[in-house]
N, C-alpha and C positions, 0 to 999 in steps of 0.2 A: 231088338236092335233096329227092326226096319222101323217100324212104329216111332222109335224113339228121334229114329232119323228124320220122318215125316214133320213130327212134331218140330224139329230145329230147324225146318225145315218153314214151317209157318210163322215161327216166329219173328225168321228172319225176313221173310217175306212183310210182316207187321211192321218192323220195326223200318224196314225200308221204305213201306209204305208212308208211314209217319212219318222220315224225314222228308218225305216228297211233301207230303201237305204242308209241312213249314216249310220248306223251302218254296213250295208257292205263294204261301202267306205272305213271306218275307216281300214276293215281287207281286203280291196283289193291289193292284189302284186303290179296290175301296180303303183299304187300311192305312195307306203310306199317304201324308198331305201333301197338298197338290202346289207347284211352285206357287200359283197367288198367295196362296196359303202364306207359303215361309218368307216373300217378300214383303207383304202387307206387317209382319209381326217383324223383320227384320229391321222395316223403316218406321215402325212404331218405336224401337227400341234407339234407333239414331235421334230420332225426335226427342225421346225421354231425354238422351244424354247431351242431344244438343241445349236442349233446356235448360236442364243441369250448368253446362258450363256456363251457358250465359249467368245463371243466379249466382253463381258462384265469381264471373266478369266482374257485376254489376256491384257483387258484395264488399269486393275488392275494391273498385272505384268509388263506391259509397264511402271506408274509412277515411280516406285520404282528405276527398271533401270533406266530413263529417270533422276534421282536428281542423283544415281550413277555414271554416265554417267556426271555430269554438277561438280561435286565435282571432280570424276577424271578429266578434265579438266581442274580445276585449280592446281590438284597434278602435273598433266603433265607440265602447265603451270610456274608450281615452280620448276620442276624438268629442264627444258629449261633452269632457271635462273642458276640452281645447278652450272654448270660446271662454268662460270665464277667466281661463288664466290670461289667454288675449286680452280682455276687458283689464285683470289687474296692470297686463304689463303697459297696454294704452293708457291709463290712467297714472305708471309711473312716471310713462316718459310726457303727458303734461305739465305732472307737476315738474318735473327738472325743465323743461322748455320755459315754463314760464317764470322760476326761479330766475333760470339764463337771462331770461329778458329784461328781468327786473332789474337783475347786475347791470346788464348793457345800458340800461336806461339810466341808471342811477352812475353808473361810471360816465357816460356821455354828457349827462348834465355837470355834474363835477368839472370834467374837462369845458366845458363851456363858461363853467363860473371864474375858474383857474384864468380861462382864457383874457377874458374881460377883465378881470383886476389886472394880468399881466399886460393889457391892453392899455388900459388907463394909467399905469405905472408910465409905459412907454411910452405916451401922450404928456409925462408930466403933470398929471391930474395929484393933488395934493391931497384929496379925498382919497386917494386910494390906502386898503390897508397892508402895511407894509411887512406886516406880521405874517402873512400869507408868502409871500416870496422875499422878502430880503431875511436871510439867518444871520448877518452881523448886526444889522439894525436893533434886530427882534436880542439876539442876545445881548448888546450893548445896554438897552432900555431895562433887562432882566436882572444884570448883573450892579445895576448902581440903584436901581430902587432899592433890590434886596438890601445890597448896604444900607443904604437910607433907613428903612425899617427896622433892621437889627441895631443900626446907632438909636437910633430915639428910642426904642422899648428897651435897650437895654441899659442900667441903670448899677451905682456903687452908692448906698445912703452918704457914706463917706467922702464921696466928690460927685455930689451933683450938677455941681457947676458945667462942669464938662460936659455933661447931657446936654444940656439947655443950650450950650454955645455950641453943641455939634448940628440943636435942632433948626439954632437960627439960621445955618446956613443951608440946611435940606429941605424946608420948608415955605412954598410959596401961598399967597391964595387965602383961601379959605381954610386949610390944613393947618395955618401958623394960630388962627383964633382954637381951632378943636383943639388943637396937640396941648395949648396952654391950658385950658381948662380942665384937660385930663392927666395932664401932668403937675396940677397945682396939687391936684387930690393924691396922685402917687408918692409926690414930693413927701407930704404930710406924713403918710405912714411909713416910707421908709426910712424916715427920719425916726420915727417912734418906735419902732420894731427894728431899723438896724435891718433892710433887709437889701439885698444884690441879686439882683436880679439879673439872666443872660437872656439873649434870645435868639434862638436861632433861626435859621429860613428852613422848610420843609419844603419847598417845591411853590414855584411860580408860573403861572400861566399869562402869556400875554394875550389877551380878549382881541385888543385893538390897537394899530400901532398906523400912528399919520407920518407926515414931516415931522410937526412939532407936539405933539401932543399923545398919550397913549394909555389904555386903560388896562390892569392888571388884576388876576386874583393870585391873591400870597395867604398860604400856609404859612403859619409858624408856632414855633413851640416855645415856652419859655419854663425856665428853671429858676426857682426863688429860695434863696439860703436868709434862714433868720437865728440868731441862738435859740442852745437850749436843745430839748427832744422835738423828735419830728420836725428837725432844723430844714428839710427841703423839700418842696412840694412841686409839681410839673402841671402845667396846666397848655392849652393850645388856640388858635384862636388864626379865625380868617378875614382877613380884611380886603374888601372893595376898594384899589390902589388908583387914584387920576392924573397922571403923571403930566408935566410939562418940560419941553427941553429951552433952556435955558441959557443962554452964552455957551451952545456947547455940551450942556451937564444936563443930566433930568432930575428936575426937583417932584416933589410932593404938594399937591396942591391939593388935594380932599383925600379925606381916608372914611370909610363906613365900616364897622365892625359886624359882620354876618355871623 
């Protein structure tokens, strides 16, 4: 027993012993690092993370410019194209400016030629064409030729006489020699064929109209009935009208077939 006591006696003495030497260990300088120690690693470690953030800053800053950057490229991109469309739309708006001007130019002279004739009207100038400013003049000269010419071309084989006394009185000039010689010849064959002929006016243009005198182009159409099949044929014809007014009246003084 005493032995046995001894012995627990050393062990305990060991094992306290042992806690002493760690518990020095625990508070020994050499083993435990020294504050430079832990501040030197401590601000290495702020350094590392400040770093960090900033790459992580800058990465972030970076996208934003980076789609800025990909957008303004296509601005640039369209701005490249700019000038050419510039170029078409300066080159439309010449051509329409100079169109404009051409009008302006061309209506201002007009207005100046207008002027002049309605100048020389108002002066009494008998040269002037009357055809240009007076519309009862200009229709009066329109309306009695046409008669004119639809009496003389138009024709009954059966009463030609008629014709001929309608033509002596619309006929002055040099028109009463043509109309006879070309009516000697119509005479002939609608005598022999039996044919009636109508004619009508298709539209008249007055070229030139004085005081007494006035030049005309007239359409016309005529219709000729003969017996028999393919009893009517249509045919048309324009003549070159030299008109003279007369006591009043406008005769026919030349006609030319165009």
């Amino acid at each position: 027993m005493t032995k046995n006591k001894h012995d627990e006696d050393d062990v305990a003495e060991t094992h306290s012993g042992t806690l002493e030497l760690e518990a020095d260990s625990g508070t020994d300088d050499t083993a435990r690092p020294d504050d430079d120690s832990v501040a030197r690693v401590e601000g290495t470690l702020r350094a590392e993370d400040e770093d960090a953030a900033m790459d992580d800053g800058d990465e972030w800053a970076e996208e934003p410019a980076q789609g800025k950057t990909g957008r303004g490229g296509d601005a640039e991109a369209a701005e490249a194209e700019d000038p050419l469309e510039t170029g078409k739309t300066d080159s439309r708006l010449a051509t329409s400016i100079a169109v404009l001007v051409a009008v302006v130019v061309l209506a201002a002279g007009c207005a100046v030629w207008f002027g002049v004739e309605a100048g020389r009207l108002s002066e009494g100038d008998p040269s002037a064409n009357l055809a240009l400013v007076d519309a009862a003049a200009t229709a009066e000269v329109t309306d009695q030729v046409g008669d004119a010419v639809k009496a003389i071309f138009s024709y009954d084989y059966a009463n030609l006489d008629r014709t001929e006394r309608a033509a002596g009185g619309l006929l002055v000039d040099k028109a009463v020699t043509q109309y006879r010689d070309s009516f000697a010849a119509a005479k002939r064959q609608a005598e022999a064929e039996k044919l009636v002929r109508t004619t009508t006016i298709r539209s008249t243009g007055v070229r030139e109209l004085r005081a007494d005198s006035a030049r005309l182009l007239v359409f016309l159409d005529q219709q000729t009935l003969r017996p028999g099949e393919n009893g009517q044929t249509s045919s048309a014809a324009h003549l070159d009208v030299h008109a003279k007014k007369i006591d009043g009246s406008w005769k026919i003084a030349e006609l030319t077939a165009l």
